[in-house]
PDB file of N, CA, C, O and CB in Angstrom:
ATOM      1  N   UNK A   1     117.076 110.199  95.158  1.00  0.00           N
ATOM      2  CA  UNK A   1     116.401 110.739  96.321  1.00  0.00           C
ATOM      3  C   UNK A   1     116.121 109.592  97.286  1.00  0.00           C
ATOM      4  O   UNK A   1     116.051 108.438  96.863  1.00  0.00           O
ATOM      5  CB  UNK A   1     115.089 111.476  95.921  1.00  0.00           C
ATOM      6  N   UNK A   2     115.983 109.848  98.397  1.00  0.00           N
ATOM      7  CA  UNK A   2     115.980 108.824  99.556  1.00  0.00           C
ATOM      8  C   UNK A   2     114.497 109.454 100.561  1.00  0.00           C
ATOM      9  O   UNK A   2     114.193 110.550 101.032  1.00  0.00           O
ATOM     10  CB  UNK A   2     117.805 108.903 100.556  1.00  0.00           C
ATOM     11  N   UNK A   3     114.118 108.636 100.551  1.00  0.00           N
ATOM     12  CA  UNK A   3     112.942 108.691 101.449  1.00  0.00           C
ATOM     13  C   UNK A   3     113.210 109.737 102.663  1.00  0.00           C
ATOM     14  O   UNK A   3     112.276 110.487 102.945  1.00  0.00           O
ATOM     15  CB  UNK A   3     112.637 107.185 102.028  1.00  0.00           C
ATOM     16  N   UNK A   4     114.196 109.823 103.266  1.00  0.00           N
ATOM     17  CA  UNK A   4     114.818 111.200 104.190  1.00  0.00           C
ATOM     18  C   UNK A   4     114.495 112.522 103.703  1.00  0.00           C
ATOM     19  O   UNK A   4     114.255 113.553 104.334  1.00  0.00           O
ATOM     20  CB  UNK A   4     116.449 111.266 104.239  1.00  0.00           C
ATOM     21  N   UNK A   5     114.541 112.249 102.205  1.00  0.00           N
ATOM     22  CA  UNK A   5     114.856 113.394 101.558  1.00  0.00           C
ATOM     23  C   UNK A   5     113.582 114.452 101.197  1.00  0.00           C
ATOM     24  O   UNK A   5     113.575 115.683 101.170  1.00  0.00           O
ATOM     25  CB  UNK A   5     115.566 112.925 100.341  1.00  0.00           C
ATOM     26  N   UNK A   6     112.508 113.467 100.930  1.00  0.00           N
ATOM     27  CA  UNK A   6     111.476 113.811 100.973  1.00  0.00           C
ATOM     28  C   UNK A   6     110.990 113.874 101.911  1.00  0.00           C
ATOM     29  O   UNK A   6     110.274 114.872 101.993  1.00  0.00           O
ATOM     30  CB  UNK A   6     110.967 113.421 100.430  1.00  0.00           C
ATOM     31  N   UNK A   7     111.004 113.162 102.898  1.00  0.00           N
ATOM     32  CA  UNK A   7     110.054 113.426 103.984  1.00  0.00           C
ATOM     33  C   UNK A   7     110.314 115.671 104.914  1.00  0.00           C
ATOM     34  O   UNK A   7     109.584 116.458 105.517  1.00  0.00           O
ATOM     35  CB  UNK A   7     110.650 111.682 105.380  1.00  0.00           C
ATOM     36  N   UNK A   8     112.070 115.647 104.312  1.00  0.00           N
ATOM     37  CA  UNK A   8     112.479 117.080 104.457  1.00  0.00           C
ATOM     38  C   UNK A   8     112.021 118.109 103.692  1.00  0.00           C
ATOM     39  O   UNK A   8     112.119 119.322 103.878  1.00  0.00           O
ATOM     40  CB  UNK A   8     113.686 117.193 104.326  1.00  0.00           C
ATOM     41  N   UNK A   9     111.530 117.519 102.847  1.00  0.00           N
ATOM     42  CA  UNK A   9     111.521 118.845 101.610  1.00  0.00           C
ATOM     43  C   UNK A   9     109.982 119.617 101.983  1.00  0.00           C
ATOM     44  O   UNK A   9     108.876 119.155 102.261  1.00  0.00           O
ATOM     45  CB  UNK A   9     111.503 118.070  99.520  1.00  0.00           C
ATOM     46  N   UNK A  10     110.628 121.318 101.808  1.00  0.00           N
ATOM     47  CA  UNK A  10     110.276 122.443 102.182  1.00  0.00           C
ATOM     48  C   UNK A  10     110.235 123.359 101.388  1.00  0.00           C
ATOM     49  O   UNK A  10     111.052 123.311 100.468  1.00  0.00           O
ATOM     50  CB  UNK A  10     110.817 122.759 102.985  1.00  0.00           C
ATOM     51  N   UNK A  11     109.485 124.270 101.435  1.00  0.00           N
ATOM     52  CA  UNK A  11     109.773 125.467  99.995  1.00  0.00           C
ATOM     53  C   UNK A  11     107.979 126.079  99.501  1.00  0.00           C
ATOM     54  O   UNK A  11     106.834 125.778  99.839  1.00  0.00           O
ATOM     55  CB  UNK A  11     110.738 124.227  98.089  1.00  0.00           C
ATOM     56  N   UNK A  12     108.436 126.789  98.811  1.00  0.00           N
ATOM     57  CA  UNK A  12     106.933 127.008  98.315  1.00  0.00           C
ATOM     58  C   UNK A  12     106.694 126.081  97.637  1.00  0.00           C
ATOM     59  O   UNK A  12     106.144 125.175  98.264  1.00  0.00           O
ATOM     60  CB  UNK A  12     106.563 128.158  97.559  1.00  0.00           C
ATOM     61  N   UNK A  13     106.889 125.855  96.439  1.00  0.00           N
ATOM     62  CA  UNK A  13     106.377 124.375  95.514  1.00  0.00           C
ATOM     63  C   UNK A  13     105.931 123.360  96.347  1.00  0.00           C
ATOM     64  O   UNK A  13     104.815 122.907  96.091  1.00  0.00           O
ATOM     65  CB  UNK A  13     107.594 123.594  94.621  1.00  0.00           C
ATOM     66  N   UNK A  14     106.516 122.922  97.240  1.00  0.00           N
ATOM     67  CA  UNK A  14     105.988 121.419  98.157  1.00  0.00           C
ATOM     68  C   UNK A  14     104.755 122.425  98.685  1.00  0.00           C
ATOM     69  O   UNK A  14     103.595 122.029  98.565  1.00  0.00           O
ATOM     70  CB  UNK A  14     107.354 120.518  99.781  1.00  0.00           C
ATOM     71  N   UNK A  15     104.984 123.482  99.159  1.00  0.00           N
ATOM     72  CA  UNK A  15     103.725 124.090 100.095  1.00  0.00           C
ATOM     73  C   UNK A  15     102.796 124.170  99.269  1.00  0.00           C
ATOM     74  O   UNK A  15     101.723 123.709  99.659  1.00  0.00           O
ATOM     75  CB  UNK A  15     103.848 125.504 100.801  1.00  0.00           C
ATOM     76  N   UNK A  16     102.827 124.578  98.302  1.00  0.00           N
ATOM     77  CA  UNK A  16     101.738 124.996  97.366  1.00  0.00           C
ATOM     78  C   UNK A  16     101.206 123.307  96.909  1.00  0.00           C
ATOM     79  O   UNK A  16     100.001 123.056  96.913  1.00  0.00           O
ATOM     80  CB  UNK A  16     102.439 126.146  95.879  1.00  0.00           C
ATOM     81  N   UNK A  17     101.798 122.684  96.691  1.00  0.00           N
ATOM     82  CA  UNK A  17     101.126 121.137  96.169  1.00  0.00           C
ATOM     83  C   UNK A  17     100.588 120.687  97.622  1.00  0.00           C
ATOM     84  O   UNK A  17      99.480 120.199  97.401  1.00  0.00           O
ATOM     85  CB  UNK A  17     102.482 119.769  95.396  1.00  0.00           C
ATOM     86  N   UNK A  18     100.708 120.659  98.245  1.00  0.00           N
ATOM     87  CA  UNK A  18     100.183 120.360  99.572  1.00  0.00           C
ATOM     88  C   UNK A  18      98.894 121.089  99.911  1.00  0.00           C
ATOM     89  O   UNK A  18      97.889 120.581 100.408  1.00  0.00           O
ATOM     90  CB  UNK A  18     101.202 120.689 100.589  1.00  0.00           C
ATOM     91  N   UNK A  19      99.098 122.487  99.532  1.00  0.00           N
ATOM     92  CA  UNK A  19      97.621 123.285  99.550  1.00  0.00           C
ATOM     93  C   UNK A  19      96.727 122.562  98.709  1.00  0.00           C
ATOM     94  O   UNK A  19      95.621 122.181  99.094  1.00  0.00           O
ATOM     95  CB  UNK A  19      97.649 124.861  98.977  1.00  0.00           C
ATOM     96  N   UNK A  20      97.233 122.348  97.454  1.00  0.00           N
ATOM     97  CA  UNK A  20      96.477 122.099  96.536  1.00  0.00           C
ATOM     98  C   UNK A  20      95.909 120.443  96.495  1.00  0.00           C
ATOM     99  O   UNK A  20      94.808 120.175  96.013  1.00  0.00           O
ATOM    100  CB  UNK A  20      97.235 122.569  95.390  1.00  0.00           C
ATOM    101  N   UNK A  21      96.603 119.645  96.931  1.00  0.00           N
ATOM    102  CA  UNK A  21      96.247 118.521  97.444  1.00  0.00           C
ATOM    103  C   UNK A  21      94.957 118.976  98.515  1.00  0.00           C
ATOM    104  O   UNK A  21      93.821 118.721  98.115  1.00  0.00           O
ATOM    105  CB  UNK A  21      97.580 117.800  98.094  1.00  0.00           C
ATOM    106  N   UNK A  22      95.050 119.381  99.335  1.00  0.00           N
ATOM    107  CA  UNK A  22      94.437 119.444 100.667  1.00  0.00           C
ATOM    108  C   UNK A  22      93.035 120.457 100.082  1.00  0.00           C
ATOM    109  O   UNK A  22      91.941 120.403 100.643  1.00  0.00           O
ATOM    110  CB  UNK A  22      95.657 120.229 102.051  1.00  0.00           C
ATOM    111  N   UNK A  23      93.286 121.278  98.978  1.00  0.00           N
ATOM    112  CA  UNK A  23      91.728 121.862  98.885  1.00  0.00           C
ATOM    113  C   UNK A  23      91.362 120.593  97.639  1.00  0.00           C
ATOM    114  O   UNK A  23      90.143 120.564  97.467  1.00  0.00           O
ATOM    115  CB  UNK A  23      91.534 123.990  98.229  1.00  0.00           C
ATOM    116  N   UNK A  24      91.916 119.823  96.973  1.00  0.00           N
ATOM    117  CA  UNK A  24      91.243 118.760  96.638  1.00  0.00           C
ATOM    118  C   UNK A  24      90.461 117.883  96.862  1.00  0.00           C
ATOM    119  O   UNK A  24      89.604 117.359  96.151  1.00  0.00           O
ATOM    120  CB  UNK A  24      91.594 118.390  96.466  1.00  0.00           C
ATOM    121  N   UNK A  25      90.982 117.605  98.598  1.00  0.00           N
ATOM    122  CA  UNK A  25      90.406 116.901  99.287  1.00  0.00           C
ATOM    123  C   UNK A  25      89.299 117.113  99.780  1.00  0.00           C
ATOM    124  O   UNK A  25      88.293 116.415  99.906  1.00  0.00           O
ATOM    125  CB  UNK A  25      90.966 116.665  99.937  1.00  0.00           C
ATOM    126  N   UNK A  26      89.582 118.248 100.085  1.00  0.00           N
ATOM    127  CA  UNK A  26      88.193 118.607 101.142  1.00  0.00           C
ATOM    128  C   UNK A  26      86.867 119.069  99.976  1.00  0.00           C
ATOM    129  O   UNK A  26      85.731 118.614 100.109  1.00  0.00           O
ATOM    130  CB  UNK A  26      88.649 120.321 102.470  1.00  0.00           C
ATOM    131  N   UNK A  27      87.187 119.877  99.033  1.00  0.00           N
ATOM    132  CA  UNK A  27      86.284 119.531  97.790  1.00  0.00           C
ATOM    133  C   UNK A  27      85.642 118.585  97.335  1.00  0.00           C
ATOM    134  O   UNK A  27      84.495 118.606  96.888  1.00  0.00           O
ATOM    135  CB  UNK A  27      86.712 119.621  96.963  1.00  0.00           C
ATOM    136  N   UNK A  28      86.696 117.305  97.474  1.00  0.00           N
ATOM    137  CA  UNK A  28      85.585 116.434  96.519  1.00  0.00           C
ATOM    138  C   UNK A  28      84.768 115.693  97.865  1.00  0.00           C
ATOM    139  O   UNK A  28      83.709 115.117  97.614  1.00  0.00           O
ATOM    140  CB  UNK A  28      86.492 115.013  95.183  1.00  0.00           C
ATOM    141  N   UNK A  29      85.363 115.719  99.545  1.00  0.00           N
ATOM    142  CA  UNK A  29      84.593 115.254 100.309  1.00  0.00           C
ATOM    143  C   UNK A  29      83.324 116.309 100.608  1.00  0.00           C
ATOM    144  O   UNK A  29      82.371 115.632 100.993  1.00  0.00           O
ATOM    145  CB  UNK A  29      85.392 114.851 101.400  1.00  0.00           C
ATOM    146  N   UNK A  30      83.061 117.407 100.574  1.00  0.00           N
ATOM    147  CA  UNK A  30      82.466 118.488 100.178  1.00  0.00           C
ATOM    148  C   UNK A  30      81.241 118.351  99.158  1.00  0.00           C
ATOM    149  O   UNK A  30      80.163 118.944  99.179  1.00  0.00           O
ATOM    150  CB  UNK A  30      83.465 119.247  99.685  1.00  0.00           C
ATOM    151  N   UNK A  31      81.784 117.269  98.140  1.00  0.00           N
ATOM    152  CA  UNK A  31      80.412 117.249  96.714  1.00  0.00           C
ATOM    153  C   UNK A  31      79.664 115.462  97.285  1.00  0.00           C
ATOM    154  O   UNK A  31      78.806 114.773  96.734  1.00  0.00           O
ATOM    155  CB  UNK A  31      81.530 117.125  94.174  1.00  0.00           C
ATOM    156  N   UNK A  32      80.297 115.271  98.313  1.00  0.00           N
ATOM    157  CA  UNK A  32      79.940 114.230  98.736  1.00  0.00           C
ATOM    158  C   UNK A  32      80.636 112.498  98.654  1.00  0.00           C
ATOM    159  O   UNK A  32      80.015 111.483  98.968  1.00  0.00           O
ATOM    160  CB  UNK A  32      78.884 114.422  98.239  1.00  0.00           C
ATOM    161  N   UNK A  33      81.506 112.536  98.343  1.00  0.00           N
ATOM    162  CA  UNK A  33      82.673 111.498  98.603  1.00  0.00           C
ATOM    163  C   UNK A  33      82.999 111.239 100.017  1.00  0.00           C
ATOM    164  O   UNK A  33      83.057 112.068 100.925  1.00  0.00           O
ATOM    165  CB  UNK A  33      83.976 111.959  97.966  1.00  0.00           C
ATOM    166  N   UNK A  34      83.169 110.186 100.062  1.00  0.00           N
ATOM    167  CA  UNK A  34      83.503 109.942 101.788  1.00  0.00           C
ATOM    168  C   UNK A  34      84.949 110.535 101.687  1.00  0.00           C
ATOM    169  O   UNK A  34      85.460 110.963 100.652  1.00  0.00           O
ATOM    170  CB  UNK A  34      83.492 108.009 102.502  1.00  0.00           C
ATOM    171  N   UNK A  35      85.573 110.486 103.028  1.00  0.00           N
ATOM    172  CA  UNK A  35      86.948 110.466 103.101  1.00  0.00           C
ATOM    173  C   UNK A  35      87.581 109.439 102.787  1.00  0.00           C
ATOM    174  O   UNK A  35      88.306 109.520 101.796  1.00  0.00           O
ATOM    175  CB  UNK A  35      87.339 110.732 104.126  1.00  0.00           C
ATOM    176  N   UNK A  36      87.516 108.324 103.431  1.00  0.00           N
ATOM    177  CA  UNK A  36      88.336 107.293 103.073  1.00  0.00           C
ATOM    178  C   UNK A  36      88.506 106.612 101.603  1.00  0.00           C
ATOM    179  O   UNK A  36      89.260 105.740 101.173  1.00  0.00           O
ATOM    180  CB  UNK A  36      87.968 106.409 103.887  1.00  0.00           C
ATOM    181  N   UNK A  37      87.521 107.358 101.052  1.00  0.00           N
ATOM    182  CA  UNK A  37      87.904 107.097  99.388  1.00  0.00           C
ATOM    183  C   UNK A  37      88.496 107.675  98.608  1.00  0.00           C
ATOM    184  O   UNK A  37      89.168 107.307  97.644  1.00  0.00           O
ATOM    185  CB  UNK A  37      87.122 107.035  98.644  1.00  0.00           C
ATOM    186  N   UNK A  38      88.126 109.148  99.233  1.00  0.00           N
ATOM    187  CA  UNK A  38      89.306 109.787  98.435  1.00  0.00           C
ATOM    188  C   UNK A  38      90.417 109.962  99.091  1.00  0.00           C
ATOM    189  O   UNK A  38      91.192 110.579  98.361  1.00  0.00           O
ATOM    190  CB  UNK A  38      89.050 111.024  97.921  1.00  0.00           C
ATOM    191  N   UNK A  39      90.950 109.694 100.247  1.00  0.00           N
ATOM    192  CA  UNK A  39      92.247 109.851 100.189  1.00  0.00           C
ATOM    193  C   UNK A  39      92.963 108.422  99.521  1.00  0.00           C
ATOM    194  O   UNK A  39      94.065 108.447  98.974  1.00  0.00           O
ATOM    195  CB  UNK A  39      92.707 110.233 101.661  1.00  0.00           C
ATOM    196  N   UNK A  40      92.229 107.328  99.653  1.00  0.00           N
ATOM    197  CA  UNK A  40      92.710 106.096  98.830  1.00  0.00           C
ATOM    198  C   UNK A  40      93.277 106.339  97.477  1.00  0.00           C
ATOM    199  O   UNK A  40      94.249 105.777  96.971  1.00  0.00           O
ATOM    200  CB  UNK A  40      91.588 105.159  98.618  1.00  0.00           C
ATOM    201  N   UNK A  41      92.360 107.459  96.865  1.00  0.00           N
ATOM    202  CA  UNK A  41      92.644 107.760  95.542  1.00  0.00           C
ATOM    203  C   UNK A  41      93.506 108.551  95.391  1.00  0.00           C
ATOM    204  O   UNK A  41      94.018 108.577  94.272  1.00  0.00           O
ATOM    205  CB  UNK A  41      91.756 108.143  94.893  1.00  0.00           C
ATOM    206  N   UNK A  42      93.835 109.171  96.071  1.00  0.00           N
ATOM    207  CA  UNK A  42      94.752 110.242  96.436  1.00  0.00           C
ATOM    208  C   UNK A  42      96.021 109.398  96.228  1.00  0.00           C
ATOM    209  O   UNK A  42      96.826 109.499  95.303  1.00  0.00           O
ATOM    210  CB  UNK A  42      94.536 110.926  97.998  1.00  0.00           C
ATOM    211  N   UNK A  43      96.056 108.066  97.855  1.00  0.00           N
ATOM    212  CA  UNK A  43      97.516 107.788  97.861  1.00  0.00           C
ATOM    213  C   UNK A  43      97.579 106.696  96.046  1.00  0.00           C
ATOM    214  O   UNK A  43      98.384 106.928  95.143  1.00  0.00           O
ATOM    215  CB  UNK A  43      98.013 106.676  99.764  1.00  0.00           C
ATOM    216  N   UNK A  44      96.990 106.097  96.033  1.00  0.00           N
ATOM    217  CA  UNK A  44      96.974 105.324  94.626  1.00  0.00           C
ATOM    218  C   UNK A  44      97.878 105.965  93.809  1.00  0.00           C
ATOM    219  O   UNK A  44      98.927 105.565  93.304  1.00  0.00           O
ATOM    220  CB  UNK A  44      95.583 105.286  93.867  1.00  0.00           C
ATOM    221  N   UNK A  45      96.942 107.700  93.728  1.00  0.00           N
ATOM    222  CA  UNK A  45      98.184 107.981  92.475  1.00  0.00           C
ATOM    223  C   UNK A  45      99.435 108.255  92.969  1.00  0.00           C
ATOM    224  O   UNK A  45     100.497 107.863  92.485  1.00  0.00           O
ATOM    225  CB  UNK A  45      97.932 109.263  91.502  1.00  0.00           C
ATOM    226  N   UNK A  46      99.291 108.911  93.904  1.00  0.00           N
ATOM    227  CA  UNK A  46     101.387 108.844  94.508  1.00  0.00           C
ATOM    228  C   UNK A  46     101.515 108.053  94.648  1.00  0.00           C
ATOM    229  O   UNK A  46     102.742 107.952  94.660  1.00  0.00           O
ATOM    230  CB  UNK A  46     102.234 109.360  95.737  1.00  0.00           C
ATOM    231  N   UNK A  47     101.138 107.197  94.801  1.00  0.00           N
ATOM    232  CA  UNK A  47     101.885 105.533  94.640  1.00  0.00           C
ATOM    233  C   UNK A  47     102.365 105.083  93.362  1.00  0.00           C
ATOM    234  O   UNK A  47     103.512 104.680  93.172  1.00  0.00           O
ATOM    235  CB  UNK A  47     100.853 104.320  94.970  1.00  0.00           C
ATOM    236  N   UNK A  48     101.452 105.159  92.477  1.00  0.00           N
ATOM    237  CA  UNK A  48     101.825 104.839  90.951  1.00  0.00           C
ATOM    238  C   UNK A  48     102.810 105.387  90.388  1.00  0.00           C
ATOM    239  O   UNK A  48     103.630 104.815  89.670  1.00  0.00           O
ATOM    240  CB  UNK A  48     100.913 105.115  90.086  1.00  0.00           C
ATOM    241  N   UNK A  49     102.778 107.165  90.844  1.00  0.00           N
ATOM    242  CA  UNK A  49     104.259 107.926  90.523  1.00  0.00           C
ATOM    243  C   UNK A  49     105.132 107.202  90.875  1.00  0.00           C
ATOM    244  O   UNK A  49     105.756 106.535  90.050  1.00  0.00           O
ATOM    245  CB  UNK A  49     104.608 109.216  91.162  1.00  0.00           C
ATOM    246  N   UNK A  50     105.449 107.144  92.464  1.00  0.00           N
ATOM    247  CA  UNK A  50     106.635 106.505  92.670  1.00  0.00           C
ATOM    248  C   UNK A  50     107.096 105.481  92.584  1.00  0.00           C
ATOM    249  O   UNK A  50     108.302 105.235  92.627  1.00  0.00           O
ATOM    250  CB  UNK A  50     106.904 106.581  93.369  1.00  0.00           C
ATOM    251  N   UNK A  51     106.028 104.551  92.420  1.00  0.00           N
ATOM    252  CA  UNK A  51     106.473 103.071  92.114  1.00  0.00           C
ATOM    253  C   UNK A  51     107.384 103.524  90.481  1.00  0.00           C
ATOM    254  O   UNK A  51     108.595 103.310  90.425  1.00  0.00           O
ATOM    255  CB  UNK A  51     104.744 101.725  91.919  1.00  0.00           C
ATOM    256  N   UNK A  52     106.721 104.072  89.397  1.00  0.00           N
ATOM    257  CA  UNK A  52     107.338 104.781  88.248  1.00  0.00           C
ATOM    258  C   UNK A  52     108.192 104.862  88.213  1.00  0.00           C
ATOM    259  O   UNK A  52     108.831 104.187  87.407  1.00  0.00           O
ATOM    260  CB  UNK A  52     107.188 105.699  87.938  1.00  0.00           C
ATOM    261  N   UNK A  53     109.004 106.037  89.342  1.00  0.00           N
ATOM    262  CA  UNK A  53     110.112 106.452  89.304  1.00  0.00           C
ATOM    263  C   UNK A  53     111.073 105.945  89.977  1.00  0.00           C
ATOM    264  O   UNK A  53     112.222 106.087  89.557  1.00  0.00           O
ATOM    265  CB  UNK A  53     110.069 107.417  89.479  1.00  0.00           C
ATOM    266  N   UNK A  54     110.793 105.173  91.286  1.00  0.00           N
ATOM    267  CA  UNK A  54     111.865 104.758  92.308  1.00  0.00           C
ATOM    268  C   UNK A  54     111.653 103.278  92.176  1.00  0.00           C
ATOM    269  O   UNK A  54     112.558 102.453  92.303  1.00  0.00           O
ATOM    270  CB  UNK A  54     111.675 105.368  93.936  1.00  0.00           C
ATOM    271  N   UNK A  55     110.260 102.964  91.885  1.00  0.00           N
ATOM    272  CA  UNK A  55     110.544 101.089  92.240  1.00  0.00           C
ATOM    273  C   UNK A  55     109.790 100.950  93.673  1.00  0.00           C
ATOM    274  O   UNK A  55     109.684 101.808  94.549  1.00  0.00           O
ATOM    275  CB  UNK A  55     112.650 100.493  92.514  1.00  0.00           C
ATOM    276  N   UNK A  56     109.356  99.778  93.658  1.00  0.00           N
ATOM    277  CA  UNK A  56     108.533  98.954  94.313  1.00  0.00           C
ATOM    278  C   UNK A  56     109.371  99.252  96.046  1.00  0.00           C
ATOM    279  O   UNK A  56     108.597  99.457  96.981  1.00  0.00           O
ATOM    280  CB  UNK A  56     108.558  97.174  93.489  1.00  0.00           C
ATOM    281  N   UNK A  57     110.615  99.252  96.283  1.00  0.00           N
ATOM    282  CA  UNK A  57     111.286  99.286  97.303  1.00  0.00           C
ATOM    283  C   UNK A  57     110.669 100.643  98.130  1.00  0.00           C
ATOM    284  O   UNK A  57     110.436 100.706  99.338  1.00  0.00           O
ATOM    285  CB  UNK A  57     112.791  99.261  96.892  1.00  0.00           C
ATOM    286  N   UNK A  58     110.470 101.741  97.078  1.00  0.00           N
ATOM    287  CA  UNK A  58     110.034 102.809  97.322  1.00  0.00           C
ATOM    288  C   UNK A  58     109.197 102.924  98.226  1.00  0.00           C
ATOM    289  O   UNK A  58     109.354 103.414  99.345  1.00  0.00           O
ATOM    290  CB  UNK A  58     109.693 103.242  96.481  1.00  0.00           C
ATOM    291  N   UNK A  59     107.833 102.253  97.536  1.00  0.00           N
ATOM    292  CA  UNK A  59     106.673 102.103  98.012  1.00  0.00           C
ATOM    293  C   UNK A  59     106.599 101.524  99.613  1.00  0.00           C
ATOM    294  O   UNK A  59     105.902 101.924 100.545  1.00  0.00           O
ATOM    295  CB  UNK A  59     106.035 101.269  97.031  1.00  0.00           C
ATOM    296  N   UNK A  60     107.447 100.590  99.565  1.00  0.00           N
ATOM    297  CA  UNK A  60     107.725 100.119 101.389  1.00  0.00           C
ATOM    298  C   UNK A  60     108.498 101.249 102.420  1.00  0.00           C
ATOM    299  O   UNK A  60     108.138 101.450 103.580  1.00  0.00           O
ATOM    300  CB  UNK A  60     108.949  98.586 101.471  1.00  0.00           C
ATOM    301  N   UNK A  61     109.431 101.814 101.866  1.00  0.00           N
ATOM    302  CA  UNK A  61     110.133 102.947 102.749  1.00  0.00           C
ATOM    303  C   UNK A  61     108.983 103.979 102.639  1.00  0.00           C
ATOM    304  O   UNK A  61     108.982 104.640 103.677  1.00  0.00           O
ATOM    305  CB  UNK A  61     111.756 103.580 102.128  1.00  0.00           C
ATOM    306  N   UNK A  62     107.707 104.501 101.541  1.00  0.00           N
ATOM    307  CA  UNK A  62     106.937 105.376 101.784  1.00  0.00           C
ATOM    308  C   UNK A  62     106.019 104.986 102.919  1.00  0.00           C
ATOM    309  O   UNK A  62     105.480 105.849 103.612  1.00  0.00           O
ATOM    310  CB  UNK A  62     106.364 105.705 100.666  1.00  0.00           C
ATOM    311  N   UNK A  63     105.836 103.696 103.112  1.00  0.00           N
ATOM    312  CA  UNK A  63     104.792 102.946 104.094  1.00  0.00           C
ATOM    313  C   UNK A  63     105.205 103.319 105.496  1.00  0.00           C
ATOM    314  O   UNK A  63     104.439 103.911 106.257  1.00  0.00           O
ATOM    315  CB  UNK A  63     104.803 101.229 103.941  1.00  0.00           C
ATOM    316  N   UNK A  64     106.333 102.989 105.795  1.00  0.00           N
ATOM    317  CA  UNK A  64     106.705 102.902 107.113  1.00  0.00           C
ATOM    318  C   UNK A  64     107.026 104.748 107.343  1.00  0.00           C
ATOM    319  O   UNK A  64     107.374 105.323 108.374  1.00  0.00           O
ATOM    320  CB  UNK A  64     108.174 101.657 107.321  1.00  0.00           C
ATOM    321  N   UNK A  65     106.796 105.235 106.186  1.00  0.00           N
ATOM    322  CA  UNK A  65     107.115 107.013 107.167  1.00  0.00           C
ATOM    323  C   UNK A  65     104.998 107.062 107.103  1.00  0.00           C
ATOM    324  O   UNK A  65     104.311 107.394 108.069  1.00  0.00           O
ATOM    325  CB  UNK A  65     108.534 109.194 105.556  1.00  0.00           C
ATOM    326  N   UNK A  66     104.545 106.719 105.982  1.00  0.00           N
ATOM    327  CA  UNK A  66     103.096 107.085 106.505  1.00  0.00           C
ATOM    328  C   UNK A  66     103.114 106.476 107.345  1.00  0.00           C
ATOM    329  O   UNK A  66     102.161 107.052 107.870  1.00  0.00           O
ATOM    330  CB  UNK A  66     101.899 106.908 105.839  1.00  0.00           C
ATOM    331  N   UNK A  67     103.416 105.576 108.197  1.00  0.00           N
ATOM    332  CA  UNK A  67     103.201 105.113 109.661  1.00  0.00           C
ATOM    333  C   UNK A  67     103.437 105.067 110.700  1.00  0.00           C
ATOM    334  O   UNK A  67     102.897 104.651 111.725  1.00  0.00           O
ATOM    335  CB  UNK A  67     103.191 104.543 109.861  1.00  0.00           C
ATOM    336  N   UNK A  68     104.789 105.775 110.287  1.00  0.00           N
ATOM    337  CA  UNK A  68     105.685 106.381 111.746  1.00  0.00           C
ATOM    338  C   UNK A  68     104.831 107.736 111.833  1.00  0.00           C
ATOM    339  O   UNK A  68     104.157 107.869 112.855  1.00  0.00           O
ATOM    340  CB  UNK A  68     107.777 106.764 111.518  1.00  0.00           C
ATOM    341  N   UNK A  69     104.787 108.763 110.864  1.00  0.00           N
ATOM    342  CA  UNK A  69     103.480 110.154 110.629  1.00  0.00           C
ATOM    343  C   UNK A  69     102.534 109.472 111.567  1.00  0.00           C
ATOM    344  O   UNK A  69     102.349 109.945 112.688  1.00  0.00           O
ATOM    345  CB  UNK A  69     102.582 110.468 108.702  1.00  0.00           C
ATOM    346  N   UNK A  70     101.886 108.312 111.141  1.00  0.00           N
ATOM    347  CA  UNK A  70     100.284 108.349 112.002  1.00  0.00           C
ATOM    348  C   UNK A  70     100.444 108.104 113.290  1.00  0.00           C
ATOM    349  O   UNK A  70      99.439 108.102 114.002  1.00  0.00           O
ATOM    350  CB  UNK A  70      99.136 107.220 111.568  1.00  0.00           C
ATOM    351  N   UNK A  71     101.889 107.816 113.925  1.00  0.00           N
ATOM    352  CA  UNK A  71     101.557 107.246 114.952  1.00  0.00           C
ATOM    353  C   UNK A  71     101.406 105.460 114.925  1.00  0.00           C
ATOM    354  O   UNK A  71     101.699 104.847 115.952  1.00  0.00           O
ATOM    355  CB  UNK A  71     100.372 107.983 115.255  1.00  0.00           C
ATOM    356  N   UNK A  72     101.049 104.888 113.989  1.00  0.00           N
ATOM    357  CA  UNK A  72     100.990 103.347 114.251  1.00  0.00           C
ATOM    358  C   UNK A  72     101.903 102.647 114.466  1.00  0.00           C
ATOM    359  O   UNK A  72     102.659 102.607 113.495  1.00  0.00           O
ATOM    360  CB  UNK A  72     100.549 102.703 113.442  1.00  0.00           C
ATOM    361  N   UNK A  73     102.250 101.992 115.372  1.00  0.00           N
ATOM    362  CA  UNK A  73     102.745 101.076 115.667  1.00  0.00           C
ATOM    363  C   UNK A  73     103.215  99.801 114.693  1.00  0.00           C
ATOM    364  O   UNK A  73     102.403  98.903 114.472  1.00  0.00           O
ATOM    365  CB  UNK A  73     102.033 100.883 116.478  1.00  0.00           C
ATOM    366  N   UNK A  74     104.229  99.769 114.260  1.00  0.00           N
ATOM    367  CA  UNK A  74     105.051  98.351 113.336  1.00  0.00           C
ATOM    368  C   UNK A  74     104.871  97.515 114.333  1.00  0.00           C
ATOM    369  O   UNK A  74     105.259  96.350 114.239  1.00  0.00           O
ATOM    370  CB  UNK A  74     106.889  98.378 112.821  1.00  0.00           C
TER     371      UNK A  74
END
């Protein structure tokens, strides 16, 4: 899989983990967690997956699409 590949992927399964991510979030900021901690914790563990599965290279091609997504500037 190539970082393209994911950034495409569509379907119920991605939708539904995405829901389910996203009422995670707002839950545990909800019981009183800031945001910026839990989404840290959030990316940590997709990070750990993919470092797992794809390798460290991974982790840099995931960087630059979370940053092309936010808008920031390389």
């Amino acid at each position: 899989m190539v970082m393209s590949d994911t950034y495409l992927v569509s379907g119920k399964l991605p939708t539904d983990l995405a829901n389910s991510v996203s009422d995670l979030i707002h839950s545990s900021i909800s019981k009183g967690m800031e945001p910026d901690s839990v989404v840290c914790i959030v990316a940590t563990v997709a990070a750990d997956y993919a470092r797992q599965y794809y390798g460290p290279k991974y982790l840099e091609a995931l960087a630059r699409l979370v940053l092309m997504n936010g808008g920031a500037k390389q």
